[in-house]
C-alpha angles and dihedrals in degrees: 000000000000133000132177085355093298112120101229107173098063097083096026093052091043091052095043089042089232116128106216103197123233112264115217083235101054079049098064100041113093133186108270119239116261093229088058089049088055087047085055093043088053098041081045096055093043093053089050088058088049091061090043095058095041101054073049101066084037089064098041088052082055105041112024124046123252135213089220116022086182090066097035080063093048091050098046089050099049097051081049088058091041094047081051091052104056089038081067093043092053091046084040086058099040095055094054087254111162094210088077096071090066097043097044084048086052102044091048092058088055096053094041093056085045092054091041081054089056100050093063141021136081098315103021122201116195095173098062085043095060094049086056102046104046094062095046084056098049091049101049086048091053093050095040081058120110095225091050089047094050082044100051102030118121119281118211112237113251120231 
C-alpha cells in the first residue's frame, strides 16, 4: 500500500507474514518534488491574500461609504475571481496539471508590475512592493525549475 507516496505495507506484511499485492494505481503515484511542493505553499499563501483582501473590500462596501458603489462591486468581484483563480492554480499545481505553468507566469507579471507601481508614484509604499515582489519572485523561480517543469509538462494521454 502506498500513501502520500511512502510505500507502508513492505515492513508491516514481512513482518505479518501477509503479502498485500501492488494496485495500478500505488504504481503511478510518485513523491512530489520539493520544489513543487514549495510552488503549491506560495500559490497557496497568495491566494490566501487574495481572500484577505477581498473579504476586505466586502466589508468596506458594507461598512464605509463609498464614492461608487458601482466600482467598490466591481472591484470586489474582481479580487473574488481572482482569489478563485489562483485557488485553481494552486490545485492545478498541485495536481501535476501543465496549465498551471501559463497562468502562474501570468499572475506573477501582474504582481510584479503592481509591486514596481508601488515602488514609485505619488504615495509610494515599499512595504507592500516588496511583498509583492518577493513572491512573484519565488514562484517564477519555482516554475522555471527543472524539477517543476518535469512535474507540471504535458503527459500523453494513454490509450
Amino acid at each position: 500500500m502506498q500513501i502520500n507516496g511512502f510505500v507502508w505495507d513492505l515492513a508491516v506484511s514481512y513482518l505479518r507474514g501477509v503479502n498485500v499485492p501492488e494496485t495500478s494505481e500505488s504504481s503511478t503515484v510518485s513523491p512530489r518534488h520539493p520544489f513543487q511542493v514549495a510552488l503549491v505553499v506560495v500559490l497557496a499563501i497568495e491566494a490566501a491574500a487574495l481572500a484577505a483582501a477581498t473579504i476586505f473590500l466586502v466589508l468596506e462596501i458594507l461598512i464605509a461609504p463609498a464614492d461608487s458603489i458601482a466600482s467598490a462591486i466591481a472591484l470586489a468581484v474582481v479580487a473574488a475571481l481572482a482569489t478563485a483563480w489562483v485557488v485553481a492554480m494552486c490545485v492545478g499545481a498541485w495536481r501535476g496539471q501543465s496549465w498551471t505553468r501559463g497562468a502562474a507566469i501570468v499572475v506573477q507579471v501582474l504582481l510584479v508590475s503592481v509591486a514596481i507601481g508601488s515602488f514609485q508614484g505619488l504615495f509610494p509604499r515599499p512595504d507592500i512592493g516588496w511583498i509583492l515582489l518577493i513572491p512573484a519572485i519565488i514562484v517564477v523561480f519555482l516554475i522555471f525549475s527543472k524539477p517543476v517543469q518535469v512535474a507540471l509538462r504535458r503527459r500523453e494521454a494513454s490509450n
